[in-house]
N, CA, C and O atoms as a CHARMM CRD file, in Angstrom:
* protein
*
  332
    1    1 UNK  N      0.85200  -1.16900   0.00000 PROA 1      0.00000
    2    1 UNK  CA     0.00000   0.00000   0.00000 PROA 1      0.00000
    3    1 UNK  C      0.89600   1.22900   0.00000 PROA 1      0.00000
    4    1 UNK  O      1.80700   1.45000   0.79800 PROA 1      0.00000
    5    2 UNK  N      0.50000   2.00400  -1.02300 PROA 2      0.00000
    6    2 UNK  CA     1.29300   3.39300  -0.55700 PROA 2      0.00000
    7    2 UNK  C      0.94900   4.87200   0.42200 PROA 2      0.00000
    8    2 UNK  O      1.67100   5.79900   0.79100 PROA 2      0.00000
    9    3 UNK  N     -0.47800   4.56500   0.61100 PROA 3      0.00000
   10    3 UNK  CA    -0.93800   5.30700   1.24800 PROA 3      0.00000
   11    3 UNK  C     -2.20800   5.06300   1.91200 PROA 3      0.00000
   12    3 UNK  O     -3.11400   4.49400   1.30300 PROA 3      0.00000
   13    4 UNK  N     -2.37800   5.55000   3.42800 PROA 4      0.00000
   14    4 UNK  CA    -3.74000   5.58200   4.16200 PROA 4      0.00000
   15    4 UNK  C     -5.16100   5.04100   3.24800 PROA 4      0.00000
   16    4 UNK  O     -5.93200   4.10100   3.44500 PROA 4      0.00000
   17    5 UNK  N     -5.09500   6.24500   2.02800 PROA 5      0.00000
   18    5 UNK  CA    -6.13200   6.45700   1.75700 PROA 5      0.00000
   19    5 UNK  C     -6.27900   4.94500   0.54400 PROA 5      0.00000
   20    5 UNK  O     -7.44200   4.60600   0.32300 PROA 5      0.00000
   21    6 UNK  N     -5.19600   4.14200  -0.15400 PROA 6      0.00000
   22    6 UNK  CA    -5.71500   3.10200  -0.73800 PROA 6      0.00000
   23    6 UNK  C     -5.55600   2.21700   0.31300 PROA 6      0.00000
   24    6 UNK  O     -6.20000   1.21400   0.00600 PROA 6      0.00000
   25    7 UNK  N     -5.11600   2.08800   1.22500 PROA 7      0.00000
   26    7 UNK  CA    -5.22800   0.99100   2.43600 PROA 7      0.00000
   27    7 UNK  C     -7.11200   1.06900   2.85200 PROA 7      0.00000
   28    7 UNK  O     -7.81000   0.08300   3.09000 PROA 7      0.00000
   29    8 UNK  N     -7.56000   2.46600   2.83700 PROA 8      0.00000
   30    8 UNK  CA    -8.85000   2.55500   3.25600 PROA 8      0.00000
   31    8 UNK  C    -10.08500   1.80200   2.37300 PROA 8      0.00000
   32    8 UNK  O    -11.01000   1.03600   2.64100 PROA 8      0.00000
   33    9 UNK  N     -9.66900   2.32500   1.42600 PROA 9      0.00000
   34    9 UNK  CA   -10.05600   2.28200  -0.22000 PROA 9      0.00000
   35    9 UNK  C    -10.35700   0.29700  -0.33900 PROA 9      0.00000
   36    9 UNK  O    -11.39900  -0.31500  -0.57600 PROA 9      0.00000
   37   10 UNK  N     -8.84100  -0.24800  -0.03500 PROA 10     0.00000
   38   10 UNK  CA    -8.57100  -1.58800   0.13400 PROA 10     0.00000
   39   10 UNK  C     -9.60500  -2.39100   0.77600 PROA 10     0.00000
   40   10 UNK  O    -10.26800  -3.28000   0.24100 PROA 10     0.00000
   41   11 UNK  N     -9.68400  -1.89300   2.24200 PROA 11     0.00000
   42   11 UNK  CA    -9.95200  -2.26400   3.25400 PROA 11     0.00000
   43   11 UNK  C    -11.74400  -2.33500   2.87700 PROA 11     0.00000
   44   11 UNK  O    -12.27700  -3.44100   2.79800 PROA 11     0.00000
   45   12 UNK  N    -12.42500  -1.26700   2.70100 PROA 12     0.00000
   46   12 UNK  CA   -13.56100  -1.19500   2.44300 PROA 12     0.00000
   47   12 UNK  C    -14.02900  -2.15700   1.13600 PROA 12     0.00000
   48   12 UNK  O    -15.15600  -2.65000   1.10400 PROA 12     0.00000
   49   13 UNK  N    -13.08600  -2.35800   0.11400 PROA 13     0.00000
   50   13 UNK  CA   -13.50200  -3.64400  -0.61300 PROA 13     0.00000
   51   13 UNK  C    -13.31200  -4.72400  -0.09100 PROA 13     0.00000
   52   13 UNK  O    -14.47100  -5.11800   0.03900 PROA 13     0.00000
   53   14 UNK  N    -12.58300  -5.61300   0.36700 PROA 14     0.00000
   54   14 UNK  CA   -12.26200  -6.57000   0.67200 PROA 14     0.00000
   55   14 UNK  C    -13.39700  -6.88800   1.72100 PROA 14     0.00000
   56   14 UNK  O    -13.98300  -7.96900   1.67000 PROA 14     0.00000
   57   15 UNK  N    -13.75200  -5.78200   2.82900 PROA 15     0.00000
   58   15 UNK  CA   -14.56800  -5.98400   3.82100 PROA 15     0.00000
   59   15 UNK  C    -15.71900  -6.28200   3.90000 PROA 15     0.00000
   60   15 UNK  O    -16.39600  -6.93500   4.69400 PROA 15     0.00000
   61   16 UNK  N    -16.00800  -5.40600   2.43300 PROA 16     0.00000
   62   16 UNK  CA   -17.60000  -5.85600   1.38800 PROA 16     0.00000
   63   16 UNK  C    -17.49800  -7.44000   0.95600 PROA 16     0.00000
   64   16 UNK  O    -18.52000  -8.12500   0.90400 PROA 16     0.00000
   65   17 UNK  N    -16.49400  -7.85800   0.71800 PROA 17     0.00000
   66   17 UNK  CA   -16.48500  -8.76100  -0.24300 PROA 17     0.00000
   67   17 UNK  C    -16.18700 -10.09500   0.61300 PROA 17     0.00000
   68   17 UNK  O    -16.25500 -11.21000   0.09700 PROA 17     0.00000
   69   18 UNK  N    -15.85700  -9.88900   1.94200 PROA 18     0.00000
   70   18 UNK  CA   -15.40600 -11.27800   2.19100 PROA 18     0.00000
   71   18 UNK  C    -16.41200 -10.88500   3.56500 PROA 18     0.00000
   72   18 UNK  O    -16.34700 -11.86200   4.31200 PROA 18     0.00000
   73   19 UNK  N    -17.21300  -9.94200   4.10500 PROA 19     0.00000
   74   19 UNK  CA   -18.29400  -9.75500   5.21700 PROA 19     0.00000
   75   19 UNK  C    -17.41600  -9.74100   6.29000 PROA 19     0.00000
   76   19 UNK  O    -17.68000 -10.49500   7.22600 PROA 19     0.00000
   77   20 UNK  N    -16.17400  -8.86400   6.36800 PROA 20     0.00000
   78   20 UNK  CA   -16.13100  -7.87300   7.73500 PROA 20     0.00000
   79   20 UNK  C    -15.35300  -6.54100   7.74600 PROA 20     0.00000
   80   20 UNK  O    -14.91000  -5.99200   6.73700 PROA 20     0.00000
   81   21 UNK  N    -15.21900  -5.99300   9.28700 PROA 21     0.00000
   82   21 UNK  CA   -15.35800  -4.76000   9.88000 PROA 21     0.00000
   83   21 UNK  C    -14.30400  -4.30800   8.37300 PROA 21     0.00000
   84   21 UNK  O    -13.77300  -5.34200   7.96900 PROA 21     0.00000
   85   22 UNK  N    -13.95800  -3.25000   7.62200 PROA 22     0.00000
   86   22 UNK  CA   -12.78100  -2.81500   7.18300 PROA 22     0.00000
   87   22 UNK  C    -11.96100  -2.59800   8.22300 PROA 22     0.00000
   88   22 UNK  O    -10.84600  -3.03600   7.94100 PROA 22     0.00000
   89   23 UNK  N    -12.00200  -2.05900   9.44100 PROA 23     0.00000
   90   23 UNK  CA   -10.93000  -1.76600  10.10700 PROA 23     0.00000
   91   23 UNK  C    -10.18900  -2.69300  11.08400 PROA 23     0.00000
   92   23 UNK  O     -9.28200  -2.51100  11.89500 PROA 23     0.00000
   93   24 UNK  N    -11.15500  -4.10300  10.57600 PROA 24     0.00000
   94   24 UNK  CA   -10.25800  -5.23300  10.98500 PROA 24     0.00000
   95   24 UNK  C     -9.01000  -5.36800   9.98000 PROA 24     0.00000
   96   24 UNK  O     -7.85700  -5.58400  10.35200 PROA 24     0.00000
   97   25 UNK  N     -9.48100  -5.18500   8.46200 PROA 25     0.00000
   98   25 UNK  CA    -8.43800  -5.08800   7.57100 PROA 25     0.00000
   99   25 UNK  C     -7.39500  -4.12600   7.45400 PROA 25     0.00000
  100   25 UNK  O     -6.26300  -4.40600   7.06000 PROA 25     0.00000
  101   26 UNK  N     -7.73500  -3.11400   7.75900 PROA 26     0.00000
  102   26 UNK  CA    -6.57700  -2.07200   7.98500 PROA 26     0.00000
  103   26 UNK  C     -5.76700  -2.49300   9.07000 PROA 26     0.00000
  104   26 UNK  O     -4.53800  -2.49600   8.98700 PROA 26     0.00000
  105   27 UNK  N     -6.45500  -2.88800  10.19600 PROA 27     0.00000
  106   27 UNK  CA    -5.25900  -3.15700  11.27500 PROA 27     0.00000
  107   27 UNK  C     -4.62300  -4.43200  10.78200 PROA 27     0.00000
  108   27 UNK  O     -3.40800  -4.30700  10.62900 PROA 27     0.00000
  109   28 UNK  N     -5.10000  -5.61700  10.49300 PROA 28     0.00000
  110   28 UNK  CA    -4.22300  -6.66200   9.94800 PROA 28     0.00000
  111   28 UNK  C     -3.75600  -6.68200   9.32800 PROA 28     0.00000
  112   28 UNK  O     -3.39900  -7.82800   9.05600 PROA 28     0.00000
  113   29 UNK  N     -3.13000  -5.43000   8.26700 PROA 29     0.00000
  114   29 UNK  CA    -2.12400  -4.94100   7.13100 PROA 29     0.00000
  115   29 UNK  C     -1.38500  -4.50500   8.03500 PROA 29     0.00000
  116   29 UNK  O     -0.37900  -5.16700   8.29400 PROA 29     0.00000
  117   30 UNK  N     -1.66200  -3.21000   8.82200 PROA 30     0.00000
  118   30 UNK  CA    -0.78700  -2.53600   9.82600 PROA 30     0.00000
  119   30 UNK  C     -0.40800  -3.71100  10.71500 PROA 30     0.00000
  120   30 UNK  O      0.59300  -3.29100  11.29500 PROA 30     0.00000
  121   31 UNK  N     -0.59300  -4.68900  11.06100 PROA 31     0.00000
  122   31 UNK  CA     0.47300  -5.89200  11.99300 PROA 31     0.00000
  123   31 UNK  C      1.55700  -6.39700  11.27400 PROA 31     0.00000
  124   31 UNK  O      2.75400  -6.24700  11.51800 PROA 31     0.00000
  125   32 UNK  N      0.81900  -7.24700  10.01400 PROA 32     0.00000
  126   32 UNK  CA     1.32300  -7.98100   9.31500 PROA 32     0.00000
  127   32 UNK  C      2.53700  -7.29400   8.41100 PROA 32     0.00000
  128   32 UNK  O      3.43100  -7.90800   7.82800 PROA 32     0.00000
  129   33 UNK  N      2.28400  -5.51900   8.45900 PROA 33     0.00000
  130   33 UNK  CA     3.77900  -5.02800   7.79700 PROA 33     0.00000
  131   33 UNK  C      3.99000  -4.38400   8.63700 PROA 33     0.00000
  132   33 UNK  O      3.88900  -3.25300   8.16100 PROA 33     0.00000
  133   34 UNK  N      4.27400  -4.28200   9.81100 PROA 34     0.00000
  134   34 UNK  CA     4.72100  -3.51000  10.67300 PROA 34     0.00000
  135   34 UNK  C      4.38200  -1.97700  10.21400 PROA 34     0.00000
  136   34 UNK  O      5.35900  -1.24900  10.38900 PROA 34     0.00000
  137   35 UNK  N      3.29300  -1.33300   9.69300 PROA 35     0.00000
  138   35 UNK  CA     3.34300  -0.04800   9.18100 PROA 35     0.00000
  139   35 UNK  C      2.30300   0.32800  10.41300 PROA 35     0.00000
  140   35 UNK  O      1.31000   0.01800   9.75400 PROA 35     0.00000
  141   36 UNK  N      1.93200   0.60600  11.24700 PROA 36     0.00000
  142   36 UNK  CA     1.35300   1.30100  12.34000 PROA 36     0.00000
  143   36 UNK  C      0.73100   2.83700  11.50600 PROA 36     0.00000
  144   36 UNK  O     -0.41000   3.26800  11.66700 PROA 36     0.00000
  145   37 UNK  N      1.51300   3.31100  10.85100 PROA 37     0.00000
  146   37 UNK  CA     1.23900   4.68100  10.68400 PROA 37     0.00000
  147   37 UNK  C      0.25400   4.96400   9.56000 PROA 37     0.00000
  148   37 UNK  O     -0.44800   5.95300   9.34800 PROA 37     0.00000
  149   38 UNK  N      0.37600   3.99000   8.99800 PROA 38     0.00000
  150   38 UNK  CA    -0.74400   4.00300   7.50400 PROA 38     0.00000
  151   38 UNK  C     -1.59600   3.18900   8.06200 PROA 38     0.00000
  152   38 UNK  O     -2.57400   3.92200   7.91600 PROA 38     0.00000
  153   39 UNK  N     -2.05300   2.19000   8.62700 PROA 39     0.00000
  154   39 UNK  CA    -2.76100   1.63600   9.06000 PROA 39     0.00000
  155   39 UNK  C     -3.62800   2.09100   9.88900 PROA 39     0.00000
  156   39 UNK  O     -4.76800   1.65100   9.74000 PROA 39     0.00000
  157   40 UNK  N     -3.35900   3.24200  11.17600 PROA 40     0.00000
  158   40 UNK  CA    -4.30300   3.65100  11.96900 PROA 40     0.00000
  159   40 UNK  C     -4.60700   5.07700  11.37600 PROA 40     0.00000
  160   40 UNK  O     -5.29200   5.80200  12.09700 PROA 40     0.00000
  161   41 UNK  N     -4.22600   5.54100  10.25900 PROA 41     0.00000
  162   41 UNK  CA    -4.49100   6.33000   9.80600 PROA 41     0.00000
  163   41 UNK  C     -5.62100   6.54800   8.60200 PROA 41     0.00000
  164   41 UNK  O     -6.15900   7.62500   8.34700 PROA 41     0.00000
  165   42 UNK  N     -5.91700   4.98300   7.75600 PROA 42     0.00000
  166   42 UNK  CA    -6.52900   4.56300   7.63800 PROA 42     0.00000
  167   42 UNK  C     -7.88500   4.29600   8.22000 PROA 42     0.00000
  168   42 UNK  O     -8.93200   4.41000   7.58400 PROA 42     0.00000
  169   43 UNK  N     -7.78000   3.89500   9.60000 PROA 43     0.00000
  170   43 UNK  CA    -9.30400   3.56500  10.56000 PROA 43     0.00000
  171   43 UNK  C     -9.54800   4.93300  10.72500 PROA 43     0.00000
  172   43 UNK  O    -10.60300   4.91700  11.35900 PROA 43     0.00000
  173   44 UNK  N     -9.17200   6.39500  10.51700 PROA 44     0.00000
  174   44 UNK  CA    -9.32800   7.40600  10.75800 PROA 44     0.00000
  175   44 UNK  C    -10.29000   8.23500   9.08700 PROA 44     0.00000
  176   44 UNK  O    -11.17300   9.07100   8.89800 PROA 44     0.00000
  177   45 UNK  N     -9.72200   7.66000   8.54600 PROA 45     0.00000
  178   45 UNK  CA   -10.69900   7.61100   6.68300 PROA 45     0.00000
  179   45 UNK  C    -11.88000   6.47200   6.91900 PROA 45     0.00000
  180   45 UNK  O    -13.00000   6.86000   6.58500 PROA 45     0.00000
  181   46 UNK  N    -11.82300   5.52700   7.28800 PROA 46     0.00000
  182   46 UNK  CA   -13.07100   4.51200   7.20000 PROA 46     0.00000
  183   46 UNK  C    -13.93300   4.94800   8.23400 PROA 46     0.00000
  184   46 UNK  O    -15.00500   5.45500   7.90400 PROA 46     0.00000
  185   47 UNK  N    -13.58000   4.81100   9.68200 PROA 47     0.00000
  186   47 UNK  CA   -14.53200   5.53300  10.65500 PROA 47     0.00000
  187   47 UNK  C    -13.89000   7.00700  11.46300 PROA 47     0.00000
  188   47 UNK  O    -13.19900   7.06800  12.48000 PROA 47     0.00000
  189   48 UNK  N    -14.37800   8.05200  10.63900 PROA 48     0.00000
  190   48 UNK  CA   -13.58500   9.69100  11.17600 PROA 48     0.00000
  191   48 UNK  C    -14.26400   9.84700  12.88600 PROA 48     0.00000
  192   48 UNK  O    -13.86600  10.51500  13.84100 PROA 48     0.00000
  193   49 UNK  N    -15.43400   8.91300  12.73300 PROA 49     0.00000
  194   49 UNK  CA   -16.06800   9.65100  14.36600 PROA 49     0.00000
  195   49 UNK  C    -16.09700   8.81000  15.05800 PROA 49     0.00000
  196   49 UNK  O    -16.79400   9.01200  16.05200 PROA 49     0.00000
  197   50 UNK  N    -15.45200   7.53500  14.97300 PROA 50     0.00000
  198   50 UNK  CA   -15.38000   6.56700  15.75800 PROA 50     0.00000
  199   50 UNK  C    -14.78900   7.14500  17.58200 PROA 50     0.00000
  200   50 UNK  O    -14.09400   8.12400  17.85100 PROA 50     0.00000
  201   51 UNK  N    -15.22700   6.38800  18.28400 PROA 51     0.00000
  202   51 UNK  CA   -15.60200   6.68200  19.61100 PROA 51     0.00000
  203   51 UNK  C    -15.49900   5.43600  20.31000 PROA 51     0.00000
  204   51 UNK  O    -16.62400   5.20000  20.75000 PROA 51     0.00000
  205   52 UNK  N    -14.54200   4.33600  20.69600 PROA 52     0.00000
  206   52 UNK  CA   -14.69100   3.09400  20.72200 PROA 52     0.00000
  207   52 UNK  C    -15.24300   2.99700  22.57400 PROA 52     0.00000
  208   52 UNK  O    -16.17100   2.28900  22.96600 PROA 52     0.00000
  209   53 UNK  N    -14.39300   3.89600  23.45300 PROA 53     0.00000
  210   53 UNK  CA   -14.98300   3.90600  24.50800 PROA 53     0.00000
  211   53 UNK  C    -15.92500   4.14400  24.74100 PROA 53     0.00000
  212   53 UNK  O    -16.54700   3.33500  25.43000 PROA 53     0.00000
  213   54 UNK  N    -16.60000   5.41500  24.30100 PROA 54     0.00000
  214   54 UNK  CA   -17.78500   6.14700  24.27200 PROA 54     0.00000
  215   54 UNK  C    -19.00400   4.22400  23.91700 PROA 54     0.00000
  216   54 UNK  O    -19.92000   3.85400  24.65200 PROA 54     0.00000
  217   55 UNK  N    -18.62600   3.65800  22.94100 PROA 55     0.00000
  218   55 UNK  CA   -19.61500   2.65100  22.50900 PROA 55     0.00000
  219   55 UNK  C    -19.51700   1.41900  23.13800 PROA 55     0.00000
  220   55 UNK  O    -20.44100   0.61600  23.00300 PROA 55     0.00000
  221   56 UNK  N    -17.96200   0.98100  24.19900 PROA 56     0.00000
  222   56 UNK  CA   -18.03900   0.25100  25.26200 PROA 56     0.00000
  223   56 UNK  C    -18.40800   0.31100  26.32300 PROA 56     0.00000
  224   56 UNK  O    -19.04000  -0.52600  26.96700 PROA 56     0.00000
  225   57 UNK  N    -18.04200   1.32700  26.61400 PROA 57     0.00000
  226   57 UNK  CA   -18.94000   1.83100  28.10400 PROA 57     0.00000
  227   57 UNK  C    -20.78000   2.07500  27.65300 PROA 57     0.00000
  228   57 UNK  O    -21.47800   2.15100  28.66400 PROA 57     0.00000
  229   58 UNK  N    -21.34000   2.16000  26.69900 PROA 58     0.00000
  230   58 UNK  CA   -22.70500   2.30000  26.83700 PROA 58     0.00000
  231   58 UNK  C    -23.03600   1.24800  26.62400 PROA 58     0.00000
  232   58 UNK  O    -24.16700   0.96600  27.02200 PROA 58     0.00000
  233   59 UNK  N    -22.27500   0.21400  25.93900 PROA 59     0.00000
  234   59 UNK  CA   -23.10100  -1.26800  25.89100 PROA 59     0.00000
  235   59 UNK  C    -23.01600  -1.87300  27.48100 PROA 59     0.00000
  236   59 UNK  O    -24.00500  -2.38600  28.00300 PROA 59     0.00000
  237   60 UNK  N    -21.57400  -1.73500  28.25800 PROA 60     0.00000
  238   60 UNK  CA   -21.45500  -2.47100  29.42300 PROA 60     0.00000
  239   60 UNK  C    -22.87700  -1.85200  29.99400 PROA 60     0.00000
  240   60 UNK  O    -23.82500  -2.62700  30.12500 PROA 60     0.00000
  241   61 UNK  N    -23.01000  -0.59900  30.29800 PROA 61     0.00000
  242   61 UNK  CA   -23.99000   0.20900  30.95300 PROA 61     0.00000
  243   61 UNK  C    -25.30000  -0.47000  30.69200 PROA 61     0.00000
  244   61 UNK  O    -26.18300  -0.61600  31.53800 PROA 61     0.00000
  245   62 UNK  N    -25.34300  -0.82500  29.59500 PROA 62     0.00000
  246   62 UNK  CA   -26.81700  -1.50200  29.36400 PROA 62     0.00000
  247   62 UNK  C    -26.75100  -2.70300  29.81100 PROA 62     0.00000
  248   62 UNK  O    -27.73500  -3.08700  30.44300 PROA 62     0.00000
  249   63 UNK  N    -25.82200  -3.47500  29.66700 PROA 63     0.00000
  250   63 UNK  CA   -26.03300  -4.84600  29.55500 PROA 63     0.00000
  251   63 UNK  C    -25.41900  -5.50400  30.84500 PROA 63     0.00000
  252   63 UNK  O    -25.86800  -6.52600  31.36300 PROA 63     0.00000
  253   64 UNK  N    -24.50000  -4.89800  31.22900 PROA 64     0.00000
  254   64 UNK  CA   -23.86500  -5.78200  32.63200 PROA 64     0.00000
  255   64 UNK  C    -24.80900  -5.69300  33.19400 PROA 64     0.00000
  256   64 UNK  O    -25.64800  -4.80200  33.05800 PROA 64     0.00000
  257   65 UNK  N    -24.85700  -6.96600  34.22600 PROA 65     0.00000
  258   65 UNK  CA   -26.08200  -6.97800  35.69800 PROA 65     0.00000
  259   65 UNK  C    -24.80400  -5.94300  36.70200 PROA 65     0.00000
  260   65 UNK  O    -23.62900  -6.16900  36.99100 PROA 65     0.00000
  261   66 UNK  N    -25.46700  -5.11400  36.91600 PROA 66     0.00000
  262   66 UNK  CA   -24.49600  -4.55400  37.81000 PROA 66     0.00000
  263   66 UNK  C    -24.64000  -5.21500  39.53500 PROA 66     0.00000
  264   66 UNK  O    -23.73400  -5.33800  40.36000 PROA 66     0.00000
  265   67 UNK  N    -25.63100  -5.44600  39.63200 PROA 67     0.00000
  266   67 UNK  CA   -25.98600  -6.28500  41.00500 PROA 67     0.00000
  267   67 UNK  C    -25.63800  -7.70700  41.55700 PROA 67     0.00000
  268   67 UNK  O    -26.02300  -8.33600  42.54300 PROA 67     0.00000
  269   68 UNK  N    -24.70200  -7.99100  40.47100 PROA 68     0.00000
  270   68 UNK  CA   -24.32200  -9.69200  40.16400 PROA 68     0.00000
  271   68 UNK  C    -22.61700  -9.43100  41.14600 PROA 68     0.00000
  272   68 UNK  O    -22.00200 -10.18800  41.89600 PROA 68     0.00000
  273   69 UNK  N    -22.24800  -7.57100  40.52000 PROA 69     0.00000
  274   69 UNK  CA   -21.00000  -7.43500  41.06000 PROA 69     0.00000
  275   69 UNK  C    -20.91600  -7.76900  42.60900 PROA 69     0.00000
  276   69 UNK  O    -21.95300  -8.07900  43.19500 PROA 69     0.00000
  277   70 UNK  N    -20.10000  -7.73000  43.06600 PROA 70     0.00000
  278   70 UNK  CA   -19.92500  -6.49300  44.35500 PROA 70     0.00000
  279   70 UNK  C    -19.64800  -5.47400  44.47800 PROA 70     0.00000
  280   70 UNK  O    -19.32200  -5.02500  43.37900 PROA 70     0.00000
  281   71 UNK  N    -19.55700  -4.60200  45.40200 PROA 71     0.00000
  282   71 UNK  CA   -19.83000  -3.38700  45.40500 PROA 71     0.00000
  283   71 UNK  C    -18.19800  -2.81300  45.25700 PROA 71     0.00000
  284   71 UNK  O    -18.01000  -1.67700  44.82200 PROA 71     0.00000
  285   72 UNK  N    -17.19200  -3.58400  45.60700 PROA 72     0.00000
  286   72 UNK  CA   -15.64400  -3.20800  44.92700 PROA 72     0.00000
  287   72 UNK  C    -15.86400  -3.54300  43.79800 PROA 72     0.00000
  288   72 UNK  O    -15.40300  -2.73200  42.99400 PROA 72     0.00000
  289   73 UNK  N    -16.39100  -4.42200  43.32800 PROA 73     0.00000
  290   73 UNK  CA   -15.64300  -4.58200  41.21000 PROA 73     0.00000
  291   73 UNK  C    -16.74400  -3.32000  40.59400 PROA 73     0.00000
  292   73 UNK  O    -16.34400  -2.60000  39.67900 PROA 73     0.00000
  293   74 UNK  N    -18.14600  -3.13000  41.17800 PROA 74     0.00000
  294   74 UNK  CA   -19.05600  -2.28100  40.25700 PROA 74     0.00000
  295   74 UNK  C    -18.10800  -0.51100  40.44000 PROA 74     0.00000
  296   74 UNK  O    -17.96400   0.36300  39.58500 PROA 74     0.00000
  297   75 UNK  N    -17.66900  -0.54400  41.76800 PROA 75     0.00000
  298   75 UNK  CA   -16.73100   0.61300  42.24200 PROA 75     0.00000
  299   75 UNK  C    -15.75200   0.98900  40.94000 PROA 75     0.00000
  300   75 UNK  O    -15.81800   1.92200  40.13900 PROA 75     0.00000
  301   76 UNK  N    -14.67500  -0.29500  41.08300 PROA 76     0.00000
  302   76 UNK  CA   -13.62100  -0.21500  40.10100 PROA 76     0.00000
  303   76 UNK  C    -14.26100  -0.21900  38.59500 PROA 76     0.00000
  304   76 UNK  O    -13.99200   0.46700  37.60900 PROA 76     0.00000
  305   77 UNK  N    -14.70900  -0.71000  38.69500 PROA 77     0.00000
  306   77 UNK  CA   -15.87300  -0.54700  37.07900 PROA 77     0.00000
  307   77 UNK  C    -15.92300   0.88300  36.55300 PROA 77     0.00000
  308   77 UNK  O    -15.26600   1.41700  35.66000 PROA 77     0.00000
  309   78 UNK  N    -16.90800   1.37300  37.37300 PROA 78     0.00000
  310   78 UNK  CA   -17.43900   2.16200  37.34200 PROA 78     0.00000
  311   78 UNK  C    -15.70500   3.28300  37.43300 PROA 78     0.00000
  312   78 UNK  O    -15.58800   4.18800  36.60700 PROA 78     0.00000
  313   79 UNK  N    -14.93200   3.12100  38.14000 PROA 79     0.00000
  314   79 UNK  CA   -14.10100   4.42100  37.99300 PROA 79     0.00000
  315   79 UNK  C    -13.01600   4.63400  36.77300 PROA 79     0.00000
  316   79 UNK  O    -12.49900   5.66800  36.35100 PROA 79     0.00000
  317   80 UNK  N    -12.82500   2.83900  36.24400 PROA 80     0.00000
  318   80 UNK  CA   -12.00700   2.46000  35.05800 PROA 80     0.00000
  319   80 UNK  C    -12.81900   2.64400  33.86400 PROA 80     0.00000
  320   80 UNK  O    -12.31500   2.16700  32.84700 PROA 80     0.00000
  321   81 UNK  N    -13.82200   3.15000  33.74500 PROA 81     0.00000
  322   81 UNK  CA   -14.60300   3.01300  32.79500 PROA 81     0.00000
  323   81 UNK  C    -15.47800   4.57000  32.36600 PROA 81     0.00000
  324   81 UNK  O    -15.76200   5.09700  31.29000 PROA 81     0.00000
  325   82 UNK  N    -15.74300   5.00400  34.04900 PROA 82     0.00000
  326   82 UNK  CA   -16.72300   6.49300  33.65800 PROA 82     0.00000
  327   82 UNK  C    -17.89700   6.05000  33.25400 PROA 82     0.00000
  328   82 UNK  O    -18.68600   6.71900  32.58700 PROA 82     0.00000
  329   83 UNK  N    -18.06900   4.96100  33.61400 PROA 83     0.00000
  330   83 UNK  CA   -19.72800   4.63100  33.71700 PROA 83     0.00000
  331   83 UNK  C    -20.71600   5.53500  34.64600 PROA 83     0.00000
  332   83 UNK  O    -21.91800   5.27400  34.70300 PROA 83     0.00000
């Protein structure tokens, strides 16, 4: 790849074509050539507003039993997270 933007370009066909995330494909180019810099620069062209915490912490929020915790792990949860 010579650049972000055909790594993106890449990524979004292949992702169509074989049914997954593109930015699983961008990062498994960026491992597999050691290029870090075109690669996450890339997930920045495929998803610009991506928010990955913002969308982990609202699924845990919904979905953990929080009452299953105890009241130290929902604590630490809750302070590692900003739930």
């Amino acid at each position: 790849m010579s650049s972000a933007v055909d790594l993106a370009r890449t990524a979004r066909k292949l992702g169509n074509q074989d049914r997954v995330d593109p930015g699983v494909v961008a990062l498994n180019y960026a491992w597999q050539k050691s290029d870090w810099r075109i690669g996450t620069t890339a997930l920045k062209i495929i998803e610009p507003n991506a928010n990955a915490s913002a969308k982990i912490n609202h699924f845990l929020n919904e979905n953990l039993d929080w009452e299953e915790l105890s009241k130290d792990s929902q604590e630490y949860l809750k302070l590692v997270t900003g739930v």
